[in-house]
RODO-2510 file (C-alpha; in nm, 4 decimals, decimal comma):
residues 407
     n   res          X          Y          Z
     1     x    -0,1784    -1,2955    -2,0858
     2     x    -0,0494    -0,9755    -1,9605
     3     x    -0,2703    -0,7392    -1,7274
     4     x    -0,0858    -0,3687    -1,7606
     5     x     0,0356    -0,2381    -1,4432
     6     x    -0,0249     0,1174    -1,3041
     7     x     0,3678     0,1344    -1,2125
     8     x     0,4819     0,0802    -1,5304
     9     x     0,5386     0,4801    -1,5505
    10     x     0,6593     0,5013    -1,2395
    11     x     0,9162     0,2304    -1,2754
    12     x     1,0510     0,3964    -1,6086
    13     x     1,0661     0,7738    -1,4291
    14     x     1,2750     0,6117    -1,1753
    15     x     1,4682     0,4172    -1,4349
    16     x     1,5227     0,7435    -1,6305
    17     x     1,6582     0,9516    -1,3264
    18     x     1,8936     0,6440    -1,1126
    19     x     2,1640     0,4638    -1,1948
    20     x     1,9898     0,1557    -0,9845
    21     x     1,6101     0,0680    -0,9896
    22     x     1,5024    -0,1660    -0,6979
    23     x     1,1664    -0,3145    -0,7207
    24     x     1,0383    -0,4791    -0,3819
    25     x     0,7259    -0,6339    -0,3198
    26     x     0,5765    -0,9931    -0,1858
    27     x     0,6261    -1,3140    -0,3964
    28     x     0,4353    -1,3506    -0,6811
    29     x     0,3179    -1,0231    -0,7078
    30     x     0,4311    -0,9724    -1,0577
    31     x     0,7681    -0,8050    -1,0112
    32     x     0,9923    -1,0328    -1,2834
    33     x     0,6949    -1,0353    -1,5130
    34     x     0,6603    -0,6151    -1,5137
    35     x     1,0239    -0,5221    -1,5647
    36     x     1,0745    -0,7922    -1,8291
    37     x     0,7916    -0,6349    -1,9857
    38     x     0,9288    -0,2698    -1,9757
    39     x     1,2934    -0,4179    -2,0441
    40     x     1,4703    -0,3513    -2,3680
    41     x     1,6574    -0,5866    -2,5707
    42     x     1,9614    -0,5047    -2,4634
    43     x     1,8836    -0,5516    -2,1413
    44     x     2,0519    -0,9099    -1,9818
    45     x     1,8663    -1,1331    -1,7349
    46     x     1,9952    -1,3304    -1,4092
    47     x     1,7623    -1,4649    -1,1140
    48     x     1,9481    -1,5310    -0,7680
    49     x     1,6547    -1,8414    -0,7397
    50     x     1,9143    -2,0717    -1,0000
    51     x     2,0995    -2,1960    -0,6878
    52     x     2,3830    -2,2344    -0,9967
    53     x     2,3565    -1,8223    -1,0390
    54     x     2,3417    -1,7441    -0,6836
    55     x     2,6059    -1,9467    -0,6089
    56     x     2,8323    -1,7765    -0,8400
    57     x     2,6940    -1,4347    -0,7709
    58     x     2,7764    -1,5156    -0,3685
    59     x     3,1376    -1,6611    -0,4193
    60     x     3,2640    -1,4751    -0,6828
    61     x     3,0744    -1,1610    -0,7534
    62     x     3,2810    -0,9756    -0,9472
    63     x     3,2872    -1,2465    -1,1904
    64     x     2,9211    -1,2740    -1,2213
    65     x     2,8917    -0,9252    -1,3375
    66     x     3,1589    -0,9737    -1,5876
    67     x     2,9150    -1,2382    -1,7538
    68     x     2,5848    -1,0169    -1,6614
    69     x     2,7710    -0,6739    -1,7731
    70     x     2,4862    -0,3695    -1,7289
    71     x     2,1937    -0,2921    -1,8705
    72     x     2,1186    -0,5676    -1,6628
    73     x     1,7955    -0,6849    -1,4701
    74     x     1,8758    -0,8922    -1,1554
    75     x     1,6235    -1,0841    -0,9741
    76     x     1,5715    -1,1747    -0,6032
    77     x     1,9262    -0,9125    -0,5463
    78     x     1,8820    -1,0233    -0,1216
    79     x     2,0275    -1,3335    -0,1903
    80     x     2,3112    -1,2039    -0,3226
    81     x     2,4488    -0,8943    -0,0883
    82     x     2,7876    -0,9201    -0,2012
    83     x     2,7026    -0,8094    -0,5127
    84     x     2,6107    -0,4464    -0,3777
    85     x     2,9437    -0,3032    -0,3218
    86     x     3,0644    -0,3693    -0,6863
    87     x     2,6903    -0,2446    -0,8220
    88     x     2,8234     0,0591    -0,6560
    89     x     3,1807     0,0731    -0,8405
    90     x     3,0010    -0,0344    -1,1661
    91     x     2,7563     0,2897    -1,1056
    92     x     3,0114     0,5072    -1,0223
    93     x     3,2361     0,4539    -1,2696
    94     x     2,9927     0,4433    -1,5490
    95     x     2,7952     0,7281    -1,4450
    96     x     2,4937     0,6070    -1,6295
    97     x     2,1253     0,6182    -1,5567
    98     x     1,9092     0,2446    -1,5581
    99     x     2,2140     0,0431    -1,5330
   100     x     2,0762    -0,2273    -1,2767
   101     x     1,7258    -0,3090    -1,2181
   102     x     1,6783    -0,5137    -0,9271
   103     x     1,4052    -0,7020    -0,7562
   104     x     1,3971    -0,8248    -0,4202
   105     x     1,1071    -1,0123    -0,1540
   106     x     1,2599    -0,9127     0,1751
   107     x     1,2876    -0,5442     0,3261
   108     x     1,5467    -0,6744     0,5833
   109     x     1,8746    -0,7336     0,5549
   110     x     1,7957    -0,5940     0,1695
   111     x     1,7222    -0,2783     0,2900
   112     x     2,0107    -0,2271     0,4875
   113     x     2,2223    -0,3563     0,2612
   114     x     2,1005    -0,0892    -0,0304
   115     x     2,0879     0,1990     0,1884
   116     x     2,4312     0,1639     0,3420
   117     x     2,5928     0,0901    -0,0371
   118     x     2,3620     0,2379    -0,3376
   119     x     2,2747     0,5758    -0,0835
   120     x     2,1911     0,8492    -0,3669
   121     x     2,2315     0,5962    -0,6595
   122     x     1,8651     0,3627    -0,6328
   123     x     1,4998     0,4510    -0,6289
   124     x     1,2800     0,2107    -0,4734
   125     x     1,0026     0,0996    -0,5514
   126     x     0,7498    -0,0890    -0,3914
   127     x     0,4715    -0,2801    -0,6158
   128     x     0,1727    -0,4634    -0,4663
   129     x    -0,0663    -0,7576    -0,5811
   130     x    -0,3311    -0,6283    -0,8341
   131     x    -0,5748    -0,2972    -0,7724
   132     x    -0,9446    -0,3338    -0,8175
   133     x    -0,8534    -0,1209    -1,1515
   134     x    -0,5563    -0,3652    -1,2855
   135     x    -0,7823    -0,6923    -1,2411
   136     x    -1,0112    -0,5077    -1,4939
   137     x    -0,8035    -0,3624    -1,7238
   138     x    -0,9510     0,0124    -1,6305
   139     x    -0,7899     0,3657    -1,6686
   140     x    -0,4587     0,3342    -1,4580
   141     x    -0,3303     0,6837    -1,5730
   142     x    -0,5140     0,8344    -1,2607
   143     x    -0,3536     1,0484    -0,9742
   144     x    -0,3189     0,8812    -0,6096
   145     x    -0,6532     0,8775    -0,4574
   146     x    -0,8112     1,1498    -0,2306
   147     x    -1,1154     1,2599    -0,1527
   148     x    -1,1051     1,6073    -0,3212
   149     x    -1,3205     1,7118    -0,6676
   150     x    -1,0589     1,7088    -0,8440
   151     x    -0,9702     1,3541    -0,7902
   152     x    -1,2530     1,1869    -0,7813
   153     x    -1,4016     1,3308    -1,1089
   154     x    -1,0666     1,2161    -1,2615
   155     x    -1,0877     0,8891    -1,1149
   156     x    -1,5205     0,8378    -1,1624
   157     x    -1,4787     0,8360    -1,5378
   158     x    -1,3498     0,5067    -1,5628
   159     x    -1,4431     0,3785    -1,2516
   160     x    -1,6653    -0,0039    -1,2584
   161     x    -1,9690    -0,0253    -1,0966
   162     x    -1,9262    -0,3077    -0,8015
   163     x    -2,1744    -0,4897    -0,6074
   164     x    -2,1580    -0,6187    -0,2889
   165     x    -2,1229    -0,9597    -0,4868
   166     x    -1,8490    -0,8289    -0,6680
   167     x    -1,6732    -0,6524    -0,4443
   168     x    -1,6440    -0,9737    -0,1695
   169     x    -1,5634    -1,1613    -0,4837
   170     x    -1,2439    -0,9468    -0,5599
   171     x    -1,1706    -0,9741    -0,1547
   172     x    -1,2465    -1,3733    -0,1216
   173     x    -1,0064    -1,3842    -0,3867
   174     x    -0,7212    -1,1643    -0,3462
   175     x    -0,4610    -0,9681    -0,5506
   176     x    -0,2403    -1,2768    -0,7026
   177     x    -0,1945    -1,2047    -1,0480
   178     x    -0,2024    -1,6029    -1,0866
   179     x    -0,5553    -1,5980    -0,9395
   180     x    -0,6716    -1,3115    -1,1050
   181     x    -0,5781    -1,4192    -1,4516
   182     x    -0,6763    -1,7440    -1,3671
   183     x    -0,3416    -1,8784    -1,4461
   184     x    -0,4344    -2,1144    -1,1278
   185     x    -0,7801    -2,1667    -1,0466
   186     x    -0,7864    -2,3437    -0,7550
   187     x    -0,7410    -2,0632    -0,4688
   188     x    -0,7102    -2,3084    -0,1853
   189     x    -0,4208    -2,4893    -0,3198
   190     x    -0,2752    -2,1398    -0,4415
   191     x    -0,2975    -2,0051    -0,1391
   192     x    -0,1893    -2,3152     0,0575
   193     x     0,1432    -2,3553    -0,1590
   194     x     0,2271    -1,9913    -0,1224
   195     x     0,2190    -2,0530     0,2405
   196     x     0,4365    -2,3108     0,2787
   197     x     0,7031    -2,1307     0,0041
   198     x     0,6227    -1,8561     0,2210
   199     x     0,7493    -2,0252     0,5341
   200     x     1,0201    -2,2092     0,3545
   201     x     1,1908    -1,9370     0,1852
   202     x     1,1375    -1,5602     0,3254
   203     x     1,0811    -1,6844     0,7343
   204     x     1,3279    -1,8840     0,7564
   205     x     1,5886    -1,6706     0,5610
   206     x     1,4984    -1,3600     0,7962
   207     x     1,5000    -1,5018     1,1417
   208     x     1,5179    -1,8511     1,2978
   209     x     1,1969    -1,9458     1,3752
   210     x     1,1865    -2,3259     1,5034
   211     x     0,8286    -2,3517     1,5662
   212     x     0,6576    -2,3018     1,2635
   213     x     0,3405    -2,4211     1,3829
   214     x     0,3464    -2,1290     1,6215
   215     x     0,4504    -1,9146     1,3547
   216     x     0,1524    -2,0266     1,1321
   217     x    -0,0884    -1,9833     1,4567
   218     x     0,0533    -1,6205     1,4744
   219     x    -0,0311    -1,5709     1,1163
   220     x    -0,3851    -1,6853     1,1260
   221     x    -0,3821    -1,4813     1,4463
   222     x    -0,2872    -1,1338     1,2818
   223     x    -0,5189    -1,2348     1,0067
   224     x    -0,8102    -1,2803     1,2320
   225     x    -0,7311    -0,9078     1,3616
   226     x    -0,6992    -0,7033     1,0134
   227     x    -0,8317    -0,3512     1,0567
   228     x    -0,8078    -0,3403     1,4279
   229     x    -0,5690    -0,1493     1,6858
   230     x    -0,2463    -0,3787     1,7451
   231     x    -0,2307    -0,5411     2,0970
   232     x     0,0830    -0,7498     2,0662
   233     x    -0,0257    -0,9028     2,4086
   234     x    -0,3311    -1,1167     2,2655
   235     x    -0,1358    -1,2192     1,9201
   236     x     0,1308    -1,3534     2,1826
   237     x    -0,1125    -1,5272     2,3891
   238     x    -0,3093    -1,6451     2,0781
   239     x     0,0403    -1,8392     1,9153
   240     x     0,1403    -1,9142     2,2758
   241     x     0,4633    -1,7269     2,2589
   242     x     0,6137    -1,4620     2,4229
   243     x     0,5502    -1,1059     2,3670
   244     x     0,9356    -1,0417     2,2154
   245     x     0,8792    -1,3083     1,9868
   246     x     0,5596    -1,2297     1,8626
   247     x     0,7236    -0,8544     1,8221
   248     x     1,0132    -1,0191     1,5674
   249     x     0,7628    -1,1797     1,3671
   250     x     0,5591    -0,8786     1,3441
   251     x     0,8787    -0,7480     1,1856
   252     x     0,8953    -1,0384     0,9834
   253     x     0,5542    -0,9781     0,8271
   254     x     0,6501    -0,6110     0,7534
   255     x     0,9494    -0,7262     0,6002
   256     x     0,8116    -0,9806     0,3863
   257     x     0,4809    -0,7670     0,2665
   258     x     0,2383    -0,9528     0,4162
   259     x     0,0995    -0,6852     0,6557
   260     x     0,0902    -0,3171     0,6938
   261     x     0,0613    -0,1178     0,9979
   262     x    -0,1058     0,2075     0,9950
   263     x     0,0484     0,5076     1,2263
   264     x    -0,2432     0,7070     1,4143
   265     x    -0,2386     1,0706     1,3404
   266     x    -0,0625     1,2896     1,6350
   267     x     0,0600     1,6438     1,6676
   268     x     0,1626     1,8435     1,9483
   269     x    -0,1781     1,9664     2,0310
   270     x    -0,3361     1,6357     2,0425
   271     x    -0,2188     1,5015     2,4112
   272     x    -0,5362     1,2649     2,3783
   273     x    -0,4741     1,0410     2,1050
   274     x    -0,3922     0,7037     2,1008
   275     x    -0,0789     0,5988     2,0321
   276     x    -0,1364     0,2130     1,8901
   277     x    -0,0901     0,1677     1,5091
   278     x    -0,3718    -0,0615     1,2820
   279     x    -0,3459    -0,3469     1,1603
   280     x    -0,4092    -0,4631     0,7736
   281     x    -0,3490    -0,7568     0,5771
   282     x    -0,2236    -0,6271     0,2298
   283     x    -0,3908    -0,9562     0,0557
   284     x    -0,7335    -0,9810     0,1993
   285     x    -0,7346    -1,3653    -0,0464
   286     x    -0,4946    -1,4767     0,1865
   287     x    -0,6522    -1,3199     0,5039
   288     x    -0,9691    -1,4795     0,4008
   289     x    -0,7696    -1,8180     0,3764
   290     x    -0,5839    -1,7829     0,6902
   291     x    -0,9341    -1,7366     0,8975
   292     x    -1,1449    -2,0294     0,7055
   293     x    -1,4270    -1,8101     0,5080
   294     x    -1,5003    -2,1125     0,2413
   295     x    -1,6952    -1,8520    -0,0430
   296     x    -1,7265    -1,4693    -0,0777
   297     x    -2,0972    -1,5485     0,0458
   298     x    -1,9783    -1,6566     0,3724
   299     x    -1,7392    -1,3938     0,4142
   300     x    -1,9983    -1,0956     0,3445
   301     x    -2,2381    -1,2741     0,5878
   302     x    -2,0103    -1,3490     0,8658
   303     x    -1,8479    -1,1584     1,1640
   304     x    -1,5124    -1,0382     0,9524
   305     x    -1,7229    -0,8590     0,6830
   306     x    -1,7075    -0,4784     0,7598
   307     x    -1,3252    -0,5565     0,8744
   308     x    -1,2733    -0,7455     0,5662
   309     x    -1,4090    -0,4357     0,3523
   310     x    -1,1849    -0,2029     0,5605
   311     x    -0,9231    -0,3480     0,4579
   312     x    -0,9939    -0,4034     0,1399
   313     x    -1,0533    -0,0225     0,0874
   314     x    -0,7376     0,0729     0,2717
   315     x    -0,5180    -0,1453     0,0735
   316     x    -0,6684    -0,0093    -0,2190
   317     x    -0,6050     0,3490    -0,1510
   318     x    -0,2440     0,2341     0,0024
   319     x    -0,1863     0,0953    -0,3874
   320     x    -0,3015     0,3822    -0,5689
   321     x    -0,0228     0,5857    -0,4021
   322     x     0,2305     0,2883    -0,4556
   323     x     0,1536     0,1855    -0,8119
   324     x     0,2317     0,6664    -0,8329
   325     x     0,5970     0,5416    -0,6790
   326     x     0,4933     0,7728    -0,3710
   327     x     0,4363     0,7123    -0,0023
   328     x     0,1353     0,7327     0,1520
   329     x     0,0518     1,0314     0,3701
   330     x    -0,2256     0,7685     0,5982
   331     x    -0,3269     0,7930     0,9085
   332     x    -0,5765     0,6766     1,1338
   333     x    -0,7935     0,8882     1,4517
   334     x    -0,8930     0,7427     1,7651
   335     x    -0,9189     0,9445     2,0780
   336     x    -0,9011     0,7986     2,4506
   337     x    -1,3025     0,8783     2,4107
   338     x    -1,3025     0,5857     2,1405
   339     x    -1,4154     0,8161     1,8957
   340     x    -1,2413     0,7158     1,5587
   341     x    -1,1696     0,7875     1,1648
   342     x    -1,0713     0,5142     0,9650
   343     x    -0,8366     0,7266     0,7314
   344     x    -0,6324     1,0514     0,7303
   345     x    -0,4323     1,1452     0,4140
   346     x    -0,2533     1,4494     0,4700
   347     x    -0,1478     1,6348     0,2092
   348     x    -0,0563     2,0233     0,1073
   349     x    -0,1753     2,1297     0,4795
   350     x    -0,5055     1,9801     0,5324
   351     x    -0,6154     1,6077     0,6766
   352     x    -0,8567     1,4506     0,4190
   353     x    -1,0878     1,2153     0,6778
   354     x    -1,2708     0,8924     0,4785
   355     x    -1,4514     0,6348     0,6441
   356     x    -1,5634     0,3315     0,5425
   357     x    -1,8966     0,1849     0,5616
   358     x    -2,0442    -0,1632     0,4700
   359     x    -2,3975    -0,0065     0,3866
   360     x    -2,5616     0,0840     0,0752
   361     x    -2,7259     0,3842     0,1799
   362     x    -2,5440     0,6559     0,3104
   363     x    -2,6692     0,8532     0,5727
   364     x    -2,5431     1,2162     0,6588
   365     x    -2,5130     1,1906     1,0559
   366     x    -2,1820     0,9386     0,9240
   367     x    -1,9974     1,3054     0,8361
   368     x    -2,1166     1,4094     1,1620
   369     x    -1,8050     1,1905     1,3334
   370     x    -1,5589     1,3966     1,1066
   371     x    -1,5951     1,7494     1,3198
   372     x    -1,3599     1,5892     1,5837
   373     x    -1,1068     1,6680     1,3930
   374     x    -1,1823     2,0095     1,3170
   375     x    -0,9097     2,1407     1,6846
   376     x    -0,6530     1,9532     1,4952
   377     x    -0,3553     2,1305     1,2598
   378     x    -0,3611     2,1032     0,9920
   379     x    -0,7334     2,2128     0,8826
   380     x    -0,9638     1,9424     0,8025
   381     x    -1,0670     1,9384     0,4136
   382     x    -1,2855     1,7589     0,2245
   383     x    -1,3414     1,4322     0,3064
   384     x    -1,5708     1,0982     0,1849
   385     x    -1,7379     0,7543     0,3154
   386     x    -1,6638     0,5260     0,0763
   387     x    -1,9409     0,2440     0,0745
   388     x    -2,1464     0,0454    -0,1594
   389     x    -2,3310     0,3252    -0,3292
   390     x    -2,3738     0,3757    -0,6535
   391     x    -2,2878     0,6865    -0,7625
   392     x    -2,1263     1,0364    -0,5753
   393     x    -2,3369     1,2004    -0,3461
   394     x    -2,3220     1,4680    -0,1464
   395     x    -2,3694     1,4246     0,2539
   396     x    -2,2379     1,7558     0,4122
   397     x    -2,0347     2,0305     0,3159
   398     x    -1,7133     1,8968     0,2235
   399     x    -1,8265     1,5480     0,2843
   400     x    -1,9206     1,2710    -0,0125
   401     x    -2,0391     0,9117    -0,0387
   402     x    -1,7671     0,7579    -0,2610
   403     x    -1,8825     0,4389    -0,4787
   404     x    -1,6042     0,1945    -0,3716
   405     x    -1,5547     0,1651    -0,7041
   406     x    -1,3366     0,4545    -0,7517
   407     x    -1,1065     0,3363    -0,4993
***
């Protein structure tokens, strides 16, 4: 069964303006499944996991795209590299728009592979595990989110009403279309096989790690810290490795989608600010798995739940400007006086500050935190607390409580 995917337009726009599309994205977030989807008939198929294809494609791969001439949709393109250079001849002497669409799982040696050969000639893309809006089949013709009118009047007309049972539900769970269609229904088992294809496959193909205990203790350790300030120190101390090593397989997390760090908000007027960037775990299912919360009920209840809903709202916003095949303009505040936002998206000349409250009831003296950033540039604008309210309210002038709902 097929859940439509809010990238769908994006992927097309890019497909209609580049000679190259490039799809990236963790495992099993749906990539193959989209672009066969949106691919025409005409359009041939080859995936680089047939050790027979790759094979061929890494030995000979002029050959290869002889037999797999263009329109063609390649998948898993970073086990293949040497197929880049004659991508390139193929585009330029062709001089055709949505010639290749690729897919790739790694950022690493992928990325520098595409930027150094297909400069000018790809649009990337980068497509994430289900939205709150794709598990239920809402609206996903919506702009990326922000706390302004505009946007969240667009975005409240087809927004679902969640409840704190719901909404831990959704995070207990995670983003994996197979879990959300309930293709598997097991999430344990899910969740444990992805890790060890995780650890088979995209760890050991970016960097030699020999201790993949270590590695896993790292994990669980970066998963135990979602929607806190990085300290590299403690995540080294916690795997019992050294701070270098722990700093490659940061990397490796970045690389491989599993985490994202977000940048704190700085200008030249702000000596004071803190420097560190956040961490988030882009699948909170997995981040749930990796710290041992057995049920959604647990979760809500325990220590990790306002970090677990952080998150969970980040990521969300994060994927609304993904799925719109844009970057994210987030940020985070914190001050050397410890006094924080959770999120900055800065856009047109003005910071747009939301915070994000486990609490049902939202109280106005939560907008009150906001006027810190009114001495930075650009001008604070209107801003929101998303939390588990049930409907838009307004707390102080330019200030809402957002439903988390139309996230």
């Amino acid at each position: 069964m097929f859940y439509p995917r809010a990238m769908s337009a994006s992927c097309l726009a890019a497909s209609d303006q580049f000679p190259v599309m490039l799809l990236t994205g963790p495992r099993q977030v749906g990539k193959t499944t989209l672009l066969q989807r949106l691919a025409g008939k005409d359009r041939r198929y080859a995936t680089l996991d047939d050790p027979t294809l790759r094979e061929l494609a890494q030995s000979d791969p002029a050959l290869f795209l002889q037999r797999y001439e263009p329109p063609v949709l390649i998948d898993e393109i970073q086990y293949a590299p040497q197929l880049l250079p004659l991508i390139k001849m193929a585009v330029d002497g062709q001089r055709k728009r949505g010639l290749f669409w690729l897919t790739g799982s790694q950022q690493f040696h992928l990325m520098k592979g595409v930027s150094e050969t297909l400069a000018g000639r790809v649009a990337i893309l980068s497509l994430p595990g289900f939205s709150a809006r794709e598990r239920r089949r809402g609206d996903l013709d919506l702009p990326p989110f922000l706390p302004t009118t505009a946007v969240l009047a667009a975005r409240e007309a087809s927004a679902p009403k969640l409840t704190l049972k719901r909404v831990y539900a959704d995070i207990w769970l995670g983003s994996y279309p197979a879990l959300v269609t309930k293709q598997v229904r097991d999430r344990d088992l899910f969740y444990s096989s992805y890790l060890q294809t995780y650890l088979q496959r995209d760890v050991k193909d970016l960097a030699q790690v020999g201790n993949e205990a270590a590695f896993v203790r790292f994990l669980k350790a970066c998963a135990a810290r979602t929607a806190q300030m990085l300290n590299l120190t403690d995540l080294a101390r916690d795997a019992d490795v050294a701070v270098n090593t722990a700093k490659n397989w940061l990397s490796i997390l970045q690389a491989s989608f599993q985490v994202f760090l977000l940048p704190p908000y700085h200008t030249s007027v702000t000596k004071r600010l803190v420097k560190t960037p956040k961490l988030y775990f882009l699948d909170t299912g997995l981040c749930a798995y990796l710290t041992g919360w057995s049920s959604p009920e647990t979760l809500e209840a325990g220590a990790m739940g306002g970090a677990m809903l952080e998150t969970y709202a980040v990521v969300e916003v994060l994927k609304s400007w993904w799925n719109s095949g844009k970057e994210p303009p987030a940020y985070y505040y914190r001050d050397k006086d410890g006094k924080e936002v959770d999120l900055l998206l800065v856009q047109d000349r003005s910071i747009h500050p939301v915070e994000i409250k486990k609490s049902a009831s939202p109280r106005r003296e939560w907008a009150e935190r906001f006027c810190v950033l009114d001495r930075l540039k650009p001008r604070r604008s209107k801003g929101g607390i998303v939390c588990l309210c049930r409907e838009r309210l307004p707390l102080a002038e330019n200030v809402s409580a957002i439903p988390v709902g139309l996230l």
